[in-house]
DSSP file (Angstrom, degrees, kcal/mol; ACC not computed):
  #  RESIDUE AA STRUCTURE BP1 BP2  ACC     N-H-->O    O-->H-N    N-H-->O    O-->H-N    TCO  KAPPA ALPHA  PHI   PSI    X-CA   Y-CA   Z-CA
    1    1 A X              0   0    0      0, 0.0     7,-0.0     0, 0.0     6,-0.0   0.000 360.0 360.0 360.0 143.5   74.0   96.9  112.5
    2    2 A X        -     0   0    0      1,-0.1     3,-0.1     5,-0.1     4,-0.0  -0.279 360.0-166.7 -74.6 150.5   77.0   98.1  114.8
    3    3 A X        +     0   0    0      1,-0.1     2,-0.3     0, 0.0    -1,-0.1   0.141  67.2  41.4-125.4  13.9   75.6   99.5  118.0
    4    4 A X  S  > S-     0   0    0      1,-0.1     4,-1.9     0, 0.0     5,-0.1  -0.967  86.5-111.7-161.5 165.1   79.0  101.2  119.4
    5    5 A X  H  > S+     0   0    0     -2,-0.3     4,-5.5     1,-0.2     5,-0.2   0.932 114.4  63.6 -77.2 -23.1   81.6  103.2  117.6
    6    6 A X  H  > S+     0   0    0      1,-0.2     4,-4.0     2,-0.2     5,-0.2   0.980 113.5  37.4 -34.0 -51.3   84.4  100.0  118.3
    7    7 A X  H  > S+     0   0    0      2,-0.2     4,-3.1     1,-0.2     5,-0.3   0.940 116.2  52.4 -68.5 -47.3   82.1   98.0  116.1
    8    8 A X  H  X S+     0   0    0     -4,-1.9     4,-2.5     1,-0.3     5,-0.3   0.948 114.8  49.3 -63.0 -48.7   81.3  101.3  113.6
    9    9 A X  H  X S+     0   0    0     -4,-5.5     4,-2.5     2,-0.2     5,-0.3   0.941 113.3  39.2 -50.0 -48.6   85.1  101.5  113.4
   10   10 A X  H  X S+     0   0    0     -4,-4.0     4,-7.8     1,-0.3    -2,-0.2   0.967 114.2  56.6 -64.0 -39.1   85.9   97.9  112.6
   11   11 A X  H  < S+     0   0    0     -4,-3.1    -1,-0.3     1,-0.2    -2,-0.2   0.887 109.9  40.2 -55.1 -51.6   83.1   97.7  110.4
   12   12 A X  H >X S+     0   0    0     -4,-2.5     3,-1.7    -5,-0.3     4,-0.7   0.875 113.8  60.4 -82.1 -20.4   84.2  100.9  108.1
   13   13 A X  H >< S+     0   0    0     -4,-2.5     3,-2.5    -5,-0.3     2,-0.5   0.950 104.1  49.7 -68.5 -59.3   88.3   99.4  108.3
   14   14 A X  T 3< S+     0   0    0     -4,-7.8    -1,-0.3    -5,-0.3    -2,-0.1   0.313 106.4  51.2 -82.8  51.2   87.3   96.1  106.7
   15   15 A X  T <4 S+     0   0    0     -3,-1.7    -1,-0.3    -2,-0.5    -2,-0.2   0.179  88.8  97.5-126.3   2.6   85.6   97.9  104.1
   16   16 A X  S << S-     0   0    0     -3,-2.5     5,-0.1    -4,-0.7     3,-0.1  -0.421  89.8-108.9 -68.4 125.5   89.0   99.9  103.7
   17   17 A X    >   -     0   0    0     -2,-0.2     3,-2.9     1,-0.2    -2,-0.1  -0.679  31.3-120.7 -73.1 145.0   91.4   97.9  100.3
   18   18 A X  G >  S+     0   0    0      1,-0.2     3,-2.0     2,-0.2     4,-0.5   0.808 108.4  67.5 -64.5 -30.4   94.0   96.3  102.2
   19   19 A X  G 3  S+     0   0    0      1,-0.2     4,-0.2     2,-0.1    -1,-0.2   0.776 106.9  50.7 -52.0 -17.7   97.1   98.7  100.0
   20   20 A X  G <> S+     0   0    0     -3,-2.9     4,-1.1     1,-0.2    -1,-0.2   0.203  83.2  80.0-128.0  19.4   95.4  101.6  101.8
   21   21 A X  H <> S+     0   0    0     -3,-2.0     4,-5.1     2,-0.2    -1,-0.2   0.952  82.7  68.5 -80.3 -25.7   95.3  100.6  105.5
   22   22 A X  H  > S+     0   0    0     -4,-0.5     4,-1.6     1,-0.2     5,-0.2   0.967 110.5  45.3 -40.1 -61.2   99.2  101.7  105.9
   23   23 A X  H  > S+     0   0    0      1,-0.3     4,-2.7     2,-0.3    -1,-0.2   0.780 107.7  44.0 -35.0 -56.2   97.6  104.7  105.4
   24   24 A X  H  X S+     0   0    0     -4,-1.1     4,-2.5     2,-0.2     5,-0.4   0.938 107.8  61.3 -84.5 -35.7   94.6  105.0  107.3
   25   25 A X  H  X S+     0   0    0     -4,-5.1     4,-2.1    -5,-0.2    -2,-0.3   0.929 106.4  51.0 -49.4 -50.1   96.5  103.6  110.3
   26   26 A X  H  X S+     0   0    0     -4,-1.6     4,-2.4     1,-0.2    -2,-0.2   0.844 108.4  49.5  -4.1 -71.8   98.8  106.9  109.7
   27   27 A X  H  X S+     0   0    0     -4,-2.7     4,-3.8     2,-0.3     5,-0.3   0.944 116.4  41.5 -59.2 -59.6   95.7  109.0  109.7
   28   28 A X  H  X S+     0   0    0     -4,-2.5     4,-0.6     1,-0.2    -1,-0.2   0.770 116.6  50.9 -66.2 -26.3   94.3  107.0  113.5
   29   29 A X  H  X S+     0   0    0     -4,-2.1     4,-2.2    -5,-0.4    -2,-0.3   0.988 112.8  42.9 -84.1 -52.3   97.8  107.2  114.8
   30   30 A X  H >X S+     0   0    0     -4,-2.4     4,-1.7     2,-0.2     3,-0.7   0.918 116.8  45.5  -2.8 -88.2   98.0  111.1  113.9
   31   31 A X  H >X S+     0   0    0     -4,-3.8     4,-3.0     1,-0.2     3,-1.5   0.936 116.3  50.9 -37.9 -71.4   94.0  112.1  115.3
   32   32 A X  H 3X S+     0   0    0     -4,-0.6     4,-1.9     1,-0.3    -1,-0.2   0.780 113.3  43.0 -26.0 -57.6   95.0  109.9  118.5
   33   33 A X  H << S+     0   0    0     -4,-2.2    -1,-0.3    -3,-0.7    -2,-0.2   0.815 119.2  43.1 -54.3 -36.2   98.4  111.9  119.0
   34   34 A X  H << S+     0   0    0     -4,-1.7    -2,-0.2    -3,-1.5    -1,-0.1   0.749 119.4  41.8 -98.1 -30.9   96.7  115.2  118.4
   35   35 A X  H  < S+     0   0    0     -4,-3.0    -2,-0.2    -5,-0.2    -3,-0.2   0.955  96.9  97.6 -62.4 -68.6   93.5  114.3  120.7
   36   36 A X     <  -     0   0    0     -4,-1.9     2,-0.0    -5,-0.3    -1,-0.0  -0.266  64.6-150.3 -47.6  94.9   96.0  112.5  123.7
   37   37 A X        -     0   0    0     -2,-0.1     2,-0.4     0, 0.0    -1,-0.1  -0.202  11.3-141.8 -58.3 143.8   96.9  115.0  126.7
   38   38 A X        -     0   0    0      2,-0.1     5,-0.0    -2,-0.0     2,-0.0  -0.979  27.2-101.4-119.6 160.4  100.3  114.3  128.4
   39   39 A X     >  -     0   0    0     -2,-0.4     4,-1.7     3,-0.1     3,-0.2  -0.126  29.0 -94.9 -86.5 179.7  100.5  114.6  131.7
   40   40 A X  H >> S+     0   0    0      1,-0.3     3,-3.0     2,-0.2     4,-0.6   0.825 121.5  52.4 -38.8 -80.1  101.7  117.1  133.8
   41   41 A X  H >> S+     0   0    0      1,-0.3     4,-1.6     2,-0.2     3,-1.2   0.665 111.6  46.3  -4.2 -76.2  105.2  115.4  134.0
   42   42 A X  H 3> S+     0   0    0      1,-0.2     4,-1.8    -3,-0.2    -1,-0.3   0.770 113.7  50.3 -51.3 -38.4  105.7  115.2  130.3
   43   43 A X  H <X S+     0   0    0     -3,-3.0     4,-2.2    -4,-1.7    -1,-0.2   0.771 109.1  48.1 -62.3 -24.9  104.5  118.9  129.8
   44   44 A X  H <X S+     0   0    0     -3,-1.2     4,-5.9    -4,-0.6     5,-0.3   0.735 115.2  46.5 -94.9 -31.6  106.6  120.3  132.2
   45   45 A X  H  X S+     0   0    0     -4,-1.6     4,-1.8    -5,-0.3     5,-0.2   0.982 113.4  54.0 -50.4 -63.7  109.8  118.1  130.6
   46   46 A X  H >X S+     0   0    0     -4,-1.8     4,-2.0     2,-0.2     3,-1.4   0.970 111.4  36.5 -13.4 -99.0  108.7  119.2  127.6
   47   47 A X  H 3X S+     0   0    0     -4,-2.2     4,-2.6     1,-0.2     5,-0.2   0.916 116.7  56.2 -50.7 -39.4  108.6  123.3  128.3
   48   48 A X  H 3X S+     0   0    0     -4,-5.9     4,-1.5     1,-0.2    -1,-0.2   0.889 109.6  42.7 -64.9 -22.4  111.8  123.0  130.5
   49   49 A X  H << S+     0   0    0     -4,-1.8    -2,-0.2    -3,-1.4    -1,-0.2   0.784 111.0  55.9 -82.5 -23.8  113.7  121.4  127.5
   50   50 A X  H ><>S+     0   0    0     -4,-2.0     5,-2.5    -5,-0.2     3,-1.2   0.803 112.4  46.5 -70.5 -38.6  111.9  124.2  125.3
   51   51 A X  H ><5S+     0   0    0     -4,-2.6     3,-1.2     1,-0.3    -2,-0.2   0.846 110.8  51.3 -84.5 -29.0  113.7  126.9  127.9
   52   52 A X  T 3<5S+     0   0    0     -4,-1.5    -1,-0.3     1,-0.3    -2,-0.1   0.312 104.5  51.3 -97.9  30.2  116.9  125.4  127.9
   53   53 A X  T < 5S-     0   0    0     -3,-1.2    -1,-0.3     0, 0.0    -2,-0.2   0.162 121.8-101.6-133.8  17.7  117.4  125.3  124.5
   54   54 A X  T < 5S+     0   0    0     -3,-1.2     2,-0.5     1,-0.1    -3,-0.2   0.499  70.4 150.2  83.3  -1.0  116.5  128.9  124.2
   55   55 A X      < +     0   0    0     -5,-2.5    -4,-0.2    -6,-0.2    -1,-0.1  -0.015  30.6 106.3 -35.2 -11.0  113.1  128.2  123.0
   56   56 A X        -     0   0    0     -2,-0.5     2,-0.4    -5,-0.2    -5,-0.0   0.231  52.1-143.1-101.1-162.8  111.0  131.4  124.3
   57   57 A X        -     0   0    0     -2,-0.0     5,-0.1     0, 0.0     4,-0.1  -0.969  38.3 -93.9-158.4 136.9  109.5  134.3  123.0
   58   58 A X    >>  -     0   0    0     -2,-0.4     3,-1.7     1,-0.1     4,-1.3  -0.238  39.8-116.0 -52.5 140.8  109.4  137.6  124.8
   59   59 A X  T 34 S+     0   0    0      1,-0.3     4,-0.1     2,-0.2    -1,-0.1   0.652 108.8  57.1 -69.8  -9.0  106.2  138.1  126.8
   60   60 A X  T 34 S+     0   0    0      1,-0.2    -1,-0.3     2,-0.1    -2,-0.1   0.189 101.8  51.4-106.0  37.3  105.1  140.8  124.9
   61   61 A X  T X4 S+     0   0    0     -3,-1.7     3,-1.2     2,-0.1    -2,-0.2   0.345  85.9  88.5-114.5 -19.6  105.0  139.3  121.7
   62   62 A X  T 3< S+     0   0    0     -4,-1.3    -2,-0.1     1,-0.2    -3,-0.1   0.736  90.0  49.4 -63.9 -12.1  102.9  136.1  122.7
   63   63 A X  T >  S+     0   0    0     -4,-0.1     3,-3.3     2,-0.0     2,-1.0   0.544  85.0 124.7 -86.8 -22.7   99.8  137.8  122.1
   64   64 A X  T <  S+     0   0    0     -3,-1.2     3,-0.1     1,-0.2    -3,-0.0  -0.276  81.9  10.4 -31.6  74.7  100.8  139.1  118.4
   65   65 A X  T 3  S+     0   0    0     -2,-1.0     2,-1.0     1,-0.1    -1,-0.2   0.087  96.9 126.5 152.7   6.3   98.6  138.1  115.7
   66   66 A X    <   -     0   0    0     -3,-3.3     2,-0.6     1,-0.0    -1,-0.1  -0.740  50.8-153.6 -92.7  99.6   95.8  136.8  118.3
   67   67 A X              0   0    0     -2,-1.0    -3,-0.0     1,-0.1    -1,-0.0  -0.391 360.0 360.0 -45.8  86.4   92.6  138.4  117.6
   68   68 A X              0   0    0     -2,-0.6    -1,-0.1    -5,-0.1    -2,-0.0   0.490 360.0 360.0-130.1 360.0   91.0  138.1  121.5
């Protein structure tokens, strides 16, 4: 029996039919992206390229439709 989730993982991938790993790799590259902080650097690249491209939202509208 797998004792760590590497092993739990491999273990449920080779029970995966090989036509539908394109797939599930999709799915693990996705979770990974969506989990996976960027650093500071990258955020900051990021928000300045969002401001110079006109990107923003008035400050009193950022709260709109947030129930807080």
């Amino acid at each position: 029996m797998p004792t760590n989730y590497a092993e739990k993982l491999q273990d449920e991938i080779d029970h995966v039919p090989q036509e539908y790993l394109p797939a599930l790799l999709n799915i693990v590259h996705s979770f990974r992206a969506s989990v996976s902080l960027k650093s500071a650097g990258e955020s900051f690249k990021q928000g300045w390229g969002e401001v110079m491209r006109g990107e923003t939202q008035p400050i009193d509208k950022l709260w709109d439709g947030i129930d807080a």
